[in-house]
N, CA and C of each residue as an Amber inpcrd file, in Angstrom:
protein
   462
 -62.0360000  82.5810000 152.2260000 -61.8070000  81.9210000 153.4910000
 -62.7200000  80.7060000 153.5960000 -62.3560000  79.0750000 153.7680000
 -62.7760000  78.4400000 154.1150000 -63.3150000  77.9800000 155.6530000
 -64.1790000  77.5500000 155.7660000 -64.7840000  77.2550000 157.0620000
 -64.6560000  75.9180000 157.3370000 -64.0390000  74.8960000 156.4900000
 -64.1410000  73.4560000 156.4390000 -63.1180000  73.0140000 157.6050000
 -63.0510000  72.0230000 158.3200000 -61.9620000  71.9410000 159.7080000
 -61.1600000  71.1080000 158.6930000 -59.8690000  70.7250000 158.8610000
 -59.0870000  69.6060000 158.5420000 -59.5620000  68.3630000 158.9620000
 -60.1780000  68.1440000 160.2650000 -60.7380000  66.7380000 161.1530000
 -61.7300000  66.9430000 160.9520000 -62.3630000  65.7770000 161.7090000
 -63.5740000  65.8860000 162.2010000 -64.3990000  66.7170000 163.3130000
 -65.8080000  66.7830000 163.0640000 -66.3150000  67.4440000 164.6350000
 -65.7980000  67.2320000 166.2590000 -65.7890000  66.4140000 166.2810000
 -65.6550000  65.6900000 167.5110000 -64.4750000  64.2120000 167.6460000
 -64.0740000  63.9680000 168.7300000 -63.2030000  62.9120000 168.5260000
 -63.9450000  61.7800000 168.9360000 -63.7440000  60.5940000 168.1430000
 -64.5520000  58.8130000 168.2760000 -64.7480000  58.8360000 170.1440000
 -64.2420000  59.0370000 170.6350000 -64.2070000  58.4860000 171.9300000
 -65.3050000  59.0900000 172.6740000 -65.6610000  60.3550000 172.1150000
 -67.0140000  60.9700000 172.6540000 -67.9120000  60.9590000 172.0420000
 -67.9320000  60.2600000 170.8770000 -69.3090000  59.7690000 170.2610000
 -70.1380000  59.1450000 170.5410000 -68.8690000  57.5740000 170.3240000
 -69.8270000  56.0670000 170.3700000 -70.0310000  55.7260000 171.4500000
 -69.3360000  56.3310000 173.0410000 -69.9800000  55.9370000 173.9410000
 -71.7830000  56.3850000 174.5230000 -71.7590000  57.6600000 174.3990000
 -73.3520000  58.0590000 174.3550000 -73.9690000  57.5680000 173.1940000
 -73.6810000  56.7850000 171.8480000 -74.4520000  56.3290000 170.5760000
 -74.5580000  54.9330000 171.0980000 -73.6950000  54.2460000 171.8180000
 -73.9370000  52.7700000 172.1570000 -75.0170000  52.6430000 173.2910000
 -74.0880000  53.5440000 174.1860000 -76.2070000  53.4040000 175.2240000
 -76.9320000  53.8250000 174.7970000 -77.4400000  54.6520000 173.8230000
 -78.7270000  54.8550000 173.7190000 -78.9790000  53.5220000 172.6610000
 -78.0970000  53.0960000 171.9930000 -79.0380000  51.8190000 171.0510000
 -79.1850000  50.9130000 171.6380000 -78.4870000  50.8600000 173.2580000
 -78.7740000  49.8730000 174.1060000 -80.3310000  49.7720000 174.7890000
 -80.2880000  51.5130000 175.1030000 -81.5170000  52.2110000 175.6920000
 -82.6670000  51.2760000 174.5460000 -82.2660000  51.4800000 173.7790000
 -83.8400000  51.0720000 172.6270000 -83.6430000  50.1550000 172.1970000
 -82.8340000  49.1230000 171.8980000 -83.1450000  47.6180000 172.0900000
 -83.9900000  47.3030000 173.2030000 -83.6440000  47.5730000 174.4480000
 -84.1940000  46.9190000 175.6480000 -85.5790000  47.5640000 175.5240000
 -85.6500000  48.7960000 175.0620000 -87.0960000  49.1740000 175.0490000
 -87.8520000  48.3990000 174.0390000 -87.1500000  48.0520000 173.3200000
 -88.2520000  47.2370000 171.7800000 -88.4060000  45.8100000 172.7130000
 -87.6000000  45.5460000 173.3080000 -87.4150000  44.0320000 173.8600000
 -88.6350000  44.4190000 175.0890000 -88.7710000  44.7440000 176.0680000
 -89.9050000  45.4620000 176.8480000 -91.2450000  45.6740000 176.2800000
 -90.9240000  46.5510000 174.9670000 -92.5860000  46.5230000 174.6500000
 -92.8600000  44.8330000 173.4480000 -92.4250000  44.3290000 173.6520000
 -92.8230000  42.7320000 173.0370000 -93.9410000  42.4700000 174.2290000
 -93.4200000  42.6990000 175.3100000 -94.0620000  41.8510000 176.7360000
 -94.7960000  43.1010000 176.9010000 -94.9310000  44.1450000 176.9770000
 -95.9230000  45.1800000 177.2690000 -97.4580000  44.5950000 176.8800000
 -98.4210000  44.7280000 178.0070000 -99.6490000  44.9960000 177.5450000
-100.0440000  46.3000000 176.7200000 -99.7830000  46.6000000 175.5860000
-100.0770000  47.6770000 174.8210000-101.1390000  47.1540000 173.5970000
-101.1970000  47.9550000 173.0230000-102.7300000  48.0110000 171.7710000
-101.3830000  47.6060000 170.4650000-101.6410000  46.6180000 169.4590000
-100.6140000  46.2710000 168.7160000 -99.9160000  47.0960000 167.4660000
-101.2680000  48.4320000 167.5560000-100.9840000  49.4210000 166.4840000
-100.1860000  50.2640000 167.4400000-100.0050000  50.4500000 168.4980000
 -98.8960000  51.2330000 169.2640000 -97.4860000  50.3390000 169.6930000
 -97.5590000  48.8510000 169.3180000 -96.2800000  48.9440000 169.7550000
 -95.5770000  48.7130000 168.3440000 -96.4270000  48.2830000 166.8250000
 -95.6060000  48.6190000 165.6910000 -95.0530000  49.9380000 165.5430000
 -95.8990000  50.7630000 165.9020000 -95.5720000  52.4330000 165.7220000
 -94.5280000  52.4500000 166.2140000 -93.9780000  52.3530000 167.5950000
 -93.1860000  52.6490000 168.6840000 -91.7610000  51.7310000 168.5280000
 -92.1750000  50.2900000 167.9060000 -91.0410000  49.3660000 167.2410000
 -90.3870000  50.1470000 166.0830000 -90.7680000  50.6050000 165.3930000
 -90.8500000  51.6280000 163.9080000 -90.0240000  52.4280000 163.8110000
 -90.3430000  53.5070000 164.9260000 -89.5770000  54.2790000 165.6370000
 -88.7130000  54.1200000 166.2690000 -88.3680000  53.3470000 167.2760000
 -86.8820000  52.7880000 167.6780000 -86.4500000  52.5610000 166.3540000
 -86.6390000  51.6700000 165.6810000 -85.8070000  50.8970000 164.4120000
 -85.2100000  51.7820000 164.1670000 -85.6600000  53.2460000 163.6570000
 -85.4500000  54.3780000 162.9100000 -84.1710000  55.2610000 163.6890000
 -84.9070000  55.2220000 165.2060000 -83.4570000  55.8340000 165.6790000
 -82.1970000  54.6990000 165.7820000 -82.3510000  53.8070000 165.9640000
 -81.5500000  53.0070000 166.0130000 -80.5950000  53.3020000 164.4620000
 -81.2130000  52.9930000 163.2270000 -80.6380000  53.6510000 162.1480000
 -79.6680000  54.4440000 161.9380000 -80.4100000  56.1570000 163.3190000
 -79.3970000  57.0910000 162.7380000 -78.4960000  57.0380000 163.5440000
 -77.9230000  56.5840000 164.9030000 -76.6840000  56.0980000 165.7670000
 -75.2510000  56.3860000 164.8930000 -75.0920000  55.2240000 163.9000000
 -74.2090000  55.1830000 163.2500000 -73.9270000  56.2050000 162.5800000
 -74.9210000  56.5290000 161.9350000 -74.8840000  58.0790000 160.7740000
 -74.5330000  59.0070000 161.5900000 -74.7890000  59.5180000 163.1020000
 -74.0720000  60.0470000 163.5410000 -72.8800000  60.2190000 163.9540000
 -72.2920000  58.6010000 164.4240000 -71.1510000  58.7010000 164.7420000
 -70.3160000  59.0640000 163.3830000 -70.7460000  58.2020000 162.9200000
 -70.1340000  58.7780000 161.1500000 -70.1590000  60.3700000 160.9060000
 -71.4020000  60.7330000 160.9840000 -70.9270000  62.1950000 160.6450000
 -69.9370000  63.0140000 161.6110000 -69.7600000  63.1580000 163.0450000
 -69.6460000  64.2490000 163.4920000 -67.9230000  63.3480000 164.3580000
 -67.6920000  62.1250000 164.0870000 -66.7760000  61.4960000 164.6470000
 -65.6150000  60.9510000 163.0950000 -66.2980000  60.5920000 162.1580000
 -65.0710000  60.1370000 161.4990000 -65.0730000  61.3290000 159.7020000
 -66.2660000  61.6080000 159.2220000 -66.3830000  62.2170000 158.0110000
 -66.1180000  63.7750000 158.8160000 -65.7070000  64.5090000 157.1570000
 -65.0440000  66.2620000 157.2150000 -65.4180000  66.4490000 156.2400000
 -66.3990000  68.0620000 156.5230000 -66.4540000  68.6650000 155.3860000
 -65.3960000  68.6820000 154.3470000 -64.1520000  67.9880000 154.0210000
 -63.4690000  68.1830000 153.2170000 -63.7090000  67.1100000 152.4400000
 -64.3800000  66.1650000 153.0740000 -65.0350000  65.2840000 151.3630000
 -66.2430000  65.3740000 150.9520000 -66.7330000  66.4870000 150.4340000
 -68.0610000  67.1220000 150.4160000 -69.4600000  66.2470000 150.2550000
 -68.3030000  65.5690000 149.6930000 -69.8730000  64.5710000 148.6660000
 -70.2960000  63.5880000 149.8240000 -69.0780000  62.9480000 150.5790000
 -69.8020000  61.8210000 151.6630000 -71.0520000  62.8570000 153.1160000
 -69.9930000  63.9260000 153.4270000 -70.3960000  64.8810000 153.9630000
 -72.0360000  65.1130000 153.9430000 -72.1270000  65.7140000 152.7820000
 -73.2570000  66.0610000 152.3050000 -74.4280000  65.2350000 152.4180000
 -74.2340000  63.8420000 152.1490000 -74.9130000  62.9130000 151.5470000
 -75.3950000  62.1470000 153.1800000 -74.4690000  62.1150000 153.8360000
 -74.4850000  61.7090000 155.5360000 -75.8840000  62.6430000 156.1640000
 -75.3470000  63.7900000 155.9930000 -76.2400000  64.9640000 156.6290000
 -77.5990000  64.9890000 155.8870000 -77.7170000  64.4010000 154.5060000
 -79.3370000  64.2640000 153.6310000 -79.9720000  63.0570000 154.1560000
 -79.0990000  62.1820000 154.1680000 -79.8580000  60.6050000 155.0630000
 -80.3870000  61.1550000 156.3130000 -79.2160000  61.8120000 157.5160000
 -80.2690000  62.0490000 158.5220000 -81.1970000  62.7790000 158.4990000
 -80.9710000  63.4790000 158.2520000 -82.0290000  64.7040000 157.8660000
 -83.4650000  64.1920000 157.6310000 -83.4690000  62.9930000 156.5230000
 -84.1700000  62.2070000 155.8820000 -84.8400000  61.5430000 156.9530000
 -84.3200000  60.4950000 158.0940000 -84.2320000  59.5870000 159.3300000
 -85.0000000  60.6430000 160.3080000 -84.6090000  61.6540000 160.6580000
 -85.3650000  62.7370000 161.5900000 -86.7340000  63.0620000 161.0020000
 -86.6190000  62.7340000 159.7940000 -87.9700000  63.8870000 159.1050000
 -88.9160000  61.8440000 159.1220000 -88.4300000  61.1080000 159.2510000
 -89.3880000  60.1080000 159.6140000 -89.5830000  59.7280000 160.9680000
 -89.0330000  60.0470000 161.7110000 -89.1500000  59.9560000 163.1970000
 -90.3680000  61.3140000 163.1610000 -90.0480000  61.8710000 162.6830000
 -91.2840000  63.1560000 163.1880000 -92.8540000  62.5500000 162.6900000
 -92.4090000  62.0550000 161.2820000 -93.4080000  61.3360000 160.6390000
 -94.1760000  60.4820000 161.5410000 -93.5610000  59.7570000 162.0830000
 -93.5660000  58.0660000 162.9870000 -94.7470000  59.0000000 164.4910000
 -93.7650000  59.9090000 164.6760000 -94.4890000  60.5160000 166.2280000
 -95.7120000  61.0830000 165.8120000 -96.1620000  61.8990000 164.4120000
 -97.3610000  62.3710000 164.4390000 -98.0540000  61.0610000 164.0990000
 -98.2400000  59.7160000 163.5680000 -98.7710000  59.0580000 163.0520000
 -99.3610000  58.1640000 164.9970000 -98.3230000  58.3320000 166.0610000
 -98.2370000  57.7810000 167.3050000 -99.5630000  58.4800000 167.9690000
 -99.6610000  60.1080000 167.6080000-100.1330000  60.9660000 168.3080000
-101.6050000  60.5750000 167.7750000-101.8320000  60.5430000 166.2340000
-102.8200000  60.3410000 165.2180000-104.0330000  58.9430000 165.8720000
-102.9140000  58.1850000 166.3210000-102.9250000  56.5640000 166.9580000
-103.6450000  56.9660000 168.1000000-103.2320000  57.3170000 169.1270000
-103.5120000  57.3210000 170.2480000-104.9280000  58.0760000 170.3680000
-105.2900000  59.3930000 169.7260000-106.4380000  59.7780000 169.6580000
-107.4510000  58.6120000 169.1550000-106.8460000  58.1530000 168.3450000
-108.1910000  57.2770000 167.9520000-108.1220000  55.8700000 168.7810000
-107.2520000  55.4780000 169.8180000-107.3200000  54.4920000 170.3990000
-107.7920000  55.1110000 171.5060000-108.1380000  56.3700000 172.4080000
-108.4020000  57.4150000 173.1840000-109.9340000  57.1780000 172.6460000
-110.2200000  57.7440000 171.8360000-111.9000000  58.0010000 171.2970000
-113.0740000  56.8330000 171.2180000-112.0020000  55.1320000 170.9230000
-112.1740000  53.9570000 170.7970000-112.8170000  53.2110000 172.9040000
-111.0770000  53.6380000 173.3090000-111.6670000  53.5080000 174.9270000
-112.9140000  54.2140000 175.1900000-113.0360000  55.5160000 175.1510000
-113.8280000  55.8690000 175.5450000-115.4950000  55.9450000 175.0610000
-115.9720000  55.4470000 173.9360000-117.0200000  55.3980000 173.7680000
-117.1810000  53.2860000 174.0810000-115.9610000  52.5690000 174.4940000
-116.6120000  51.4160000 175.3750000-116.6690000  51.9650000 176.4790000
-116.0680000  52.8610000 177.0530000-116.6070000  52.5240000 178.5990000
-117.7690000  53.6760000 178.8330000-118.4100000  54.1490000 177.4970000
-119.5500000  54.8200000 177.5780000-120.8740000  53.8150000 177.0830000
-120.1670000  52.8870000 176.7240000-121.3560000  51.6230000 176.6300000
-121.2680000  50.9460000 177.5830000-120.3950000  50.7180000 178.2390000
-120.5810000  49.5630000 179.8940000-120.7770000  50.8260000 180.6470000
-121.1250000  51.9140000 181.0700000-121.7520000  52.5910000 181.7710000
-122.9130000  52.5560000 181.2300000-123.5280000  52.7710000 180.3070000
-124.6640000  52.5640000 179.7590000-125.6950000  51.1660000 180.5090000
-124.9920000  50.2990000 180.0410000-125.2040000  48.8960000 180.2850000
-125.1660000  48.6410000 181.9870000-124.5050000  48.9380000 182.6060000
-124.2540000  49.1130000 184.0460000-125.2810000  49.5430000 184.6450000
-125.4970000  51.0760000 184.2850000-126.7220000  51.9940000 184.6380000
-128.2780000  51.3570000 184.3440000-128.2000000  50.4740000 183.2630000
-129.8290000  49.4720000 182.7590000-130.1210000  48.8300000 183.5790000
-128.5880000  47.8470000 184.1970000-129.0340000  46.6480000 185.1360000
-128.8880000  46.9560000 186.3350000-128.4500000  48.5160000 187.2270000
-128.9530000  48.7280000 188.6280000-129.8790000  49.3460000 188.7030000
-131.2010000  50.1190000 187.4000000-132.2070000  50.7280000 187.4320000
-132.8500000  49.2150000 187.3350000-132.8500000  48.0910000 186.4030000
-133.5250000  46.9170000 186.6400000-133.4340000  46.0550000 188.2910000
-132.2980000  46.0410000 188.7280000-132.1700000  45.4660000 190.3630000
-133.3150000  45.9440000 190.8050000-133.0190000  47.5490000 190.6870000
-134.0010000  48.7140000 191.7400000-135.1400000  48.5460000 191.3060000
-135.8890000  48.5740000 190.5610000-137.1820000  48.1510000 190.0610000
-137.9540000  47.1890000 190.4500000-136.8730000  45.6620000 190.3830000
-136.9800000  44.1120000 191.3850000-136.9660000  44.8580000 192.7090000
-136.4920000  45.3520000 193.6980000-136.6560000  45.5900000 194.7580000
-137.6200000  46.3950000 194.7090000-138.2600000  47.0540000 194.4030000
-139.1200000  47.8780000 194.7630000-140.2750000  47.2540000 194.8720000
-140.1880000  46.5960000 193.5390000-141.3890000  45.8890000 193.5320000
-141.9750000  44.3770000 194.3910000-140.6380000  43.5090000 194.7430000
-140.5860000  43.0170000 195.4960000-141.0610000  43.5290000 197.0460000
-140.4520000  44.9650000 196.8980000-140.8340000  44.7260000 198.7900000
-142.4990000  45.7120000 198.3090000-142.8770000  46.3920000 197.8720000
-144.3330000  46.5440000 197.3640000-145.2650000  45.1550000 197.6250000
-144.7790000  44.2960000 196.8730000-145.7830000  43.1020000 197.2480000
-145.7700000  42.2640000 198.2510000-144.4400000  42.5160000 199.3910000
-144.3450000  41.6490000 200.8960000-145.4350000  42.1500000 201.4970000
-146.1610000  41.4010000 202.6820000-146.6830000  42.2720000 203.3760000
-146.1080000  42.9430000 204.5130000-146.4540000  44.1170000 204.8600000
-145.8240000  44.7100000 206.2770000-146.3530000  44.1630000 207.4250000
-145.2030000  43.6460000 207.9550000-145.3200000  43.2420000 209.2220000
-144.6100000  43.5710000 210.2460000-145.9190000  43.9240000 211.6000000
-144.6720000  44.7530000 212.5060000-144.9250000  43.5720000 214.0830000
-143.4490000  43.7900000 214.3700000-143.3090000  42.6250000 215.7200000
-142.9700000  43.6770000 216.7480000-144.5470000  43.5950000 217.5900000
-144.4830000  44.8880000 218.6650000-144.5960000  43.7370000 219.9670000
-143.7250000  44.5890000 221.4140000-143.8120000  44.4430000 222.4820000
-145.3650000  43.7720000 222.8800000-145.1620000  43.1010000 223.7470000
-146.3980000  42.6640000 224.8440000-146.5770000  43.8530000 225.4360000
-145.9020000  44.5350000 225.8790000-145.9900000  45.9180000 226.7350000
-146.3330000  46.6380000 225.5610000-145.8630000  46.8020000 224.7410000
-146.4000000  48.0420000 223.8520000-148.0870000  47.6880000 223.4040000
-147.9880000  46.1020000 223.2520000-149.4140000  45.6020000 223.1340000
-150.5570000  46.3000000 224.1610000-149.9900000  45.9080000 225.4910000
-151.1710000  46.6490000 226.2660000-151.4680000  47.4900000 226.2530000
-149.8800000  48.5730000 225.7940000-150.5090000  49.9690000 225.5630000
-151.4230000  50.3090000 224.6390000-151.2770000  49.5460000 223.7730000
-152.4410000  50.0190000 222.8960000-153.5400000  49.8640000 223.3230000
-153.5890000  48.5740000 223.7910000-155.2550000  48.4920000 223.8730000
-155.6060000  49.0910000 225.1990000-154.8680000  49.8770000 225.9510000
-155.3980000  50.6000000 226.8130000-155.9590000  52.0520000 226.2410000
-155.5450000  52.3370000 225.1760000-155.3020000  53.7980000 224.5940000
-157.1770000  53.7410000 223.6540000-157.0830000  52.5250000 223.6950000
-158.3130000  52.1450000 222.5520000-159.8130000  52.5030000 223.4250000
């Protein structure tokens, strides 16, 4: 008993419409992160990766809209490319994840040096003030009335 269909998976008309927006989806996203303020090793990564899905679109519609297991060899060979295309997208995302820790570890030991640096020059302010008002002299501006009181008290 064969399991092979005569057709294809699916019919063209329910393919390429969800395969065309999404390569629409990720053009506009590659076109977006051009202008993104991002770090330039995240938006090659992320360009990389679109490219890649963008790639397998077609291979899908191809596989599951126009190729049949009944021509084994195109069949076969369709399903090893993606296969191939997925197993670099996974590639692409751990290398993103790999990225980001070390652009994560990068932020954060600068803004453990401008806290550093921050913390030097309001212990230096405070130091100028201290010492500044240490060397003013104190001066106090008392009442005429409070004046007499004193020197009545004296």
């Amino acid at each position: 008993m064969m399991l092979a269909s005569a057709g294809p998976a699916l019919p063209l008309w329910a393919v390429v419409p969800p395969c065309l927006l999404l390569m629409l989806v990720l053009a506009g996203y590659v076109m977006a992160l051009k202008e993104a303020d991002v770090p330039e090793s995240r938006r090659r990564i992320r360009t990389a990766g679109c490219i890649v899905m963008m790639m397998t679109q077609p291979m899908i519609v191809y596989l599951f809209a126009i190729v049949t297991p009944s021509s084994p060899r195109k069949f076969m060979l369709t399903w090893a490319m993606l296969i191939g295309l997925l197993g670099m997208l996974v590639f692409l995302a751990l290398v993103d994840v790999i990225n980001n820790l070390r652009l994560h570890t990068k932020m954060k030991n600068d803004l453990r040096i401008d806290m550093a640096s921050i913390k030097a020059d309001v212990s230096k302010i405070v130091a100028e003030e201290r010492q500044r008002k240490e060397s003013e002299p104190v001066l106090r501006l008392v009442d005429s009335d409070d004046a007499d009181a004193d020197s009545e008290h004296e």
